[in-house]
Short mmCIF file of the C-alpha atoms (twelve columns), coordinates in Angstrom:
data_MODEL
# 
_entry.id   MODEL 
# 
loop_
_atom_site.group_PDB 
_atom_site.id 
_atom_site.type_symbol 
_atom_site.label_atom_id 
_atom_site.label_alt_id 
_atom_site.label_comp_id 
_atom_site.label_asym_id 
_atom_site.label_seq_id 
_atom_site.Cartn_x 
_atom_site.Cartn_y 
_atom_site.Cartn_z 
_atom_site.pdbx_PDB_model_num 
ATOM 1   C CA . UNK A 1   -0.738  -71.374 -37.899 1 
ATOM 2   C CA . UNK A 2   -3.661  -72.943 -35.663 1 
ATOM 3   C CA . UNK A 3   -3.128  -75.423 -33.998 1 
ATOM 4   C CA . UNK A 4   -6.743  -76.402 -33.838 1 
ATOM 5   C CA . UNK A 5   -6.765  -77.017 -30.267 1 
ATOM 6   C CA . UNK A 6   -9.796  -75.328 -28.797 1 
ATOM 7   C CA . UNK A 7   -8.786  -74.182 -24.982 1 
ATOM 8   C CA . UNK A 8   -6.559  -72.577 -26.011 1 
ATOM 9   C CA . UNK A 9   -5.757  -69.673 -24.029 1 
ATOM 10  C CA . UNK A 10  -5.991  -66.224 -25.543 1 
ATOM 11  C CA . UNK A 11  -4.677  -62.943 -23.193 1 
ATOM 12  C CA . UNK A 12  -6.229  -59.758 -23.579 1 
ATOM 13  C CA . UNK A 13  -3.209  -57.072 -22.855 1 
ATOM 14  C CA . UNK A 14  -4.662  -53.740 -21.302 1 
ATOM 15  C CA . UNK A 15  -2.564  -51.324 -20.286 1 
ATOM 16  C CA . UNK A 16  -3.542  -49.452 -16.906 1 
ATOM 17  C CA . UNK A 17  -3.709  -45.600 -17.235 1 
ATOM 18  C CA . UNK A 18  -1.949  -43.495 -14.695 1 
ATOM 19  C CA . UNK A 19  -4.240  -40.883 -13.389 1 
ATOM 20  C CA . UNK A 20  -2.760  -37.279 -12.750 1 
ATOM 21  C CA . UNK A 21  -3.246  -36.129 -9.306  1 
ATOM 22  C CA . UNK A 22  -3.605  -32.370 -8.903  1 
ATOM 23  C CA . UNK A 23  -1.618  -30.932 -5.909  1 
ATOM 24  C CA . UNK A 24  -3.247  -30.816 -2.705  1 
ATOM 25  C CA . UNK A 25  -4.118  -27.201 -2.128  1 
ATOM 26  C CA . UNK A 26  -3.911  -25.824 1.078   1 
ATOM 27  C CA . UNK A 27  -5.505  -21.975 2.765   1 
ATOM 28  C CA . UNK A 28  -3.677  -19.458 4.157   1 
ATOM 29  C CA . UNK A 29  -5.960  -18.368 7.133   1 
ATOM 30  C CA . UNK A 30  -5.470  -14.904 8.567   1 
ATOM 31  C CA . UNK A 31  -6.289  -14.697 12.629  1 
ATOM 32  C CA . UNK A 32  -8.036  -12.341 14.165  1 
ATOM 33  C CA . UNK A 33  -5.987  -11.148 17.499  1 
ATOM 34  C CA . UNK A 34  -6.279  -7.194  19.217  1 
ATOM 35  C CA . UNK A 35  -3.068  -5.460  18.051  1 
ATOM 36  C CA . UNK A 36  -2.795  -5.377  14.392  1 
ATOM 37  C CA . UNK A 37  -4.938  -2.891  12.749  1 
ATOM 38  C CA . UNK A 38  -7.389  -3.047  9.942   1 
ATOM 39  C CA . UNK A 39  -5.590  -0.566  7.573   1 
ATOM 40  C CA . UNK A 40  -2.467  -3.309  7.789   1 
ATOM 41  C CA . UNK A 41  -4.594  -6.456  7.071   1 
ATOM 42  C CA . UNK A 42  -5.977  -4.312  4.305   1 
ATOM 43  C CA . UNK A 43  -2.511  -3.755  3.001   1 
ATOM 44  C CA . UNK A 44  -1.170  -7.431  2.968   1 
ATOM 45  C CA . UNK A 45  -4.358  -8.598  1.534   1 
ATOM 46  C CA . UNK A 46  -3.700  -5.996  -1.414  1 
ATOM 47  C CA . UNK A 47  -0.304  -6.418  -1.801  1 
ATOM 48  C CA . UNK A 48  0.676   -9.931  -0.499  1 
ATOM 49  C CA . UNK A 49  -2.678  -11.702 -1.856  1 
ATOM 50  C CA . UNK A 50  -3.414  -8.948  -4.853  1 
ATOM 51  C CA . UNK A 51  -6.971  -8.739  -3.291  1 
ATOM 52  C CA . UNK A 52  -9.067  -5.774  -4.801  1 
ATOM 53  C CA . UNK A 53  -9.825  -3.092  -1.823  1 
ATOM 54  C CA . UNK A 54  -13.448 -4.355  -1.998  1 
ATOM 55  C CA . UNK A 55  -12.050 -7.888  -1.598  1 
ATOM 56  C CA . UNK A 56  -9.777  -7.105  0.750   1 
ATOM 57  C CA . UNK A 57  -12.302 -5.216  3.064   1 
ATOM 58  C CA . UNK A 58  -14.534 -8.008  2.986   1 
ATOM 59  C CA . UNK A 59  -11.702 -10.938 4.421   1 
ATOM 60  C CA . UNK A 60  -10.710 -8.295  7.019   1 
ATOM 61  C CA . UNK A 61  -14.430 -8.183  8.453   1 
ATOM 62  C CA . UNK A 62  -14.543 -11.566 8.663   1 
ATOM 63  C CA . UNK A 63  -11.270 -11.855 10.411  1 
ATOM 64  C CA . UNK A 64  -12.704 -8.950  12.919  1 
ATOM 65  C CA . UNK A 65  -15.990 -10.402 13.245  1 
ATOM 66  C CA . UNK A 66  -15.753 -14.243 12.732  1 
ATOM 67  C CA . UNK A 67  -11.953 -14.410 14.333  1 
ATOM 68  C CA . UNK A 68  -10.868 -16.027 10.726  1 
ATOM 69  C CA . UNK A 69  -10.708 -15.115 7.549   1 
ATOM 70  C CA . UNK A 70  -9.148  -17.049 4.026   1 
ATOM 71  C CA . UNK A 71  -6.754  -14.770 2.154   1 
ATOM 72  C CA . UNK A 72  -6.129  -17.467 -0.387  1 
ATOM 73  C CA . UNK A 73  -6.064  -21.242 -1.630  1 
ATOM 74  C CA . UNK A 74  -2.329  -22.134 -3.452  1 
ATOM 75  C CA . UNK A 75  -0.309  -24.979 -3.655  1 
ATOM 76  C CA . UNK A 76  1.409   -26.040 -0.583  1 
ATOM 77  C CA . UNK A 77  4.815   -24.224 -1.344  1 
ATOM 78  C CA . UNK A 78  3.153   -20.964 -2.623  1 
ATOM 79  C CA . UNK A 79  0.901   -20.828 0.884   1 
ATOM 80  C CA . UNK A 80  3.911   -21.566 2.786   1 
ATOM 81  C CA . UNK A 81  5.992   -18.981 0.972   1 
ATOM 82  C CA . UNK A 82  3.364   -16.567 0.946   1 
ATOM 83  C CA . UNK A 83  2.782   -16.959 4.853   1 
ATOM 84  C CA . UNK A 84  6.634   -16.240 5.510   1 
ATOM 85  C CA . UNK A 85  6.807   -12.806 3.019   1 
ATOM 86  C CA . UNK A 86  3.568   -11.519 5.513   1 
ATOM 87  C CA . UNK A 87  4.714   -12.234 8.842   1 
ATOM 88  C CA . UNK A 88  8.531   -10.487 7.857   1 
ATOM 89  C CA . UNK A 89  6.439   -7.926  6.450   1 
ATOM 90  C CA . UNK A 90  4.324   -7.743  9.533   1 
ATOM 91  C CA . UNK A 91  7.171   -7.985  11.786  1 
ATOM 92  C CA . UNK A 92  9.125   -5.679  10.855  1 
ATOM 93  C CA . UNK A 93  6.058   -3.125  10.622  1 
ATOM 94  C CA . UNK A 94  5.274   -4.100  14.579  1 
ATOM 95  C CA . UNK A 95  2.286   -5.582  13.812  1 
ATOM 96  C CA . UNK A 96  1.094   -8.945  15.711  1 
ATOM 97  C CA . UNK A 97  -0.424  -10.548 12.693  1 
ATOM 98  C CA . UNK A 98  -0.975  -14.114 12.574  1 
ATOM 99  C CA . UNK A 99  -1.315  -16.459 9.467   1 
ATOM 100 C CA . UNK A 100 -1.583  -20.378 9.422   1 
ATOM 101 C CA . UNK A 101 -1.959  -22.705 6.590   1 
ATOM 102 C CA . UNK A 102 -4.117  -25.622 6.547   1 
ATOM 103 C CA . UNK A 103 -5.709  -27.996 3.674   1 
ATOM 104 C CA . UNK A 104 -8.438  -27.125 1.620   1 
# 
């Protein structure tokens, strides 16, 4: 029923909509250093990243020539999980190999 009275006050309800962030992704950046050899950069790249070989040639050079290269953009865990499984693999294979990871 009305009561006829005109200010009344009328509320509009909205309902706020919670926007989905996506993860912050982060790179794992290979270094470039005078020990470890191209075939084993080649070889994590392949098997660590699952680079192609024409993939995986073309990060190395840039890790030779430039001094960095990007092996990959993943979720913070995955990066951090992936940089760990390299430098056991690299350790235990002698090889000097540095990684980092750092956000996109």
């Amino acid at each position: 029923m009305s009561s006829g009275n005109p200010q009344r006050d009328e509320k509009t309800i909205t309902k706020e909509r919670d926007r989905v962030k996506r993860p912050r992704r982060w790179k794992v950046v290979m270094h470039n250093d005078d020990y470890t050899t191209m075939e084993f950069v080649l070889d994590v790249l392949i098997r660590h990243f699952n680079k192609s070989h024409t993939e995986a040639t073309h990060i190395m050079l840039q890790v030779h020539y430039k001094g960095i290269g990007i092996a990959g953009v993943y979720t913070r865990d995955m990066a951090e999980s992936k940089v760990a499984a390299v430098l056991k693999d690299a350790e235990e294979s002698g090889q000097p190999l540095k990684l980092t990871t750092e956000p996109e």
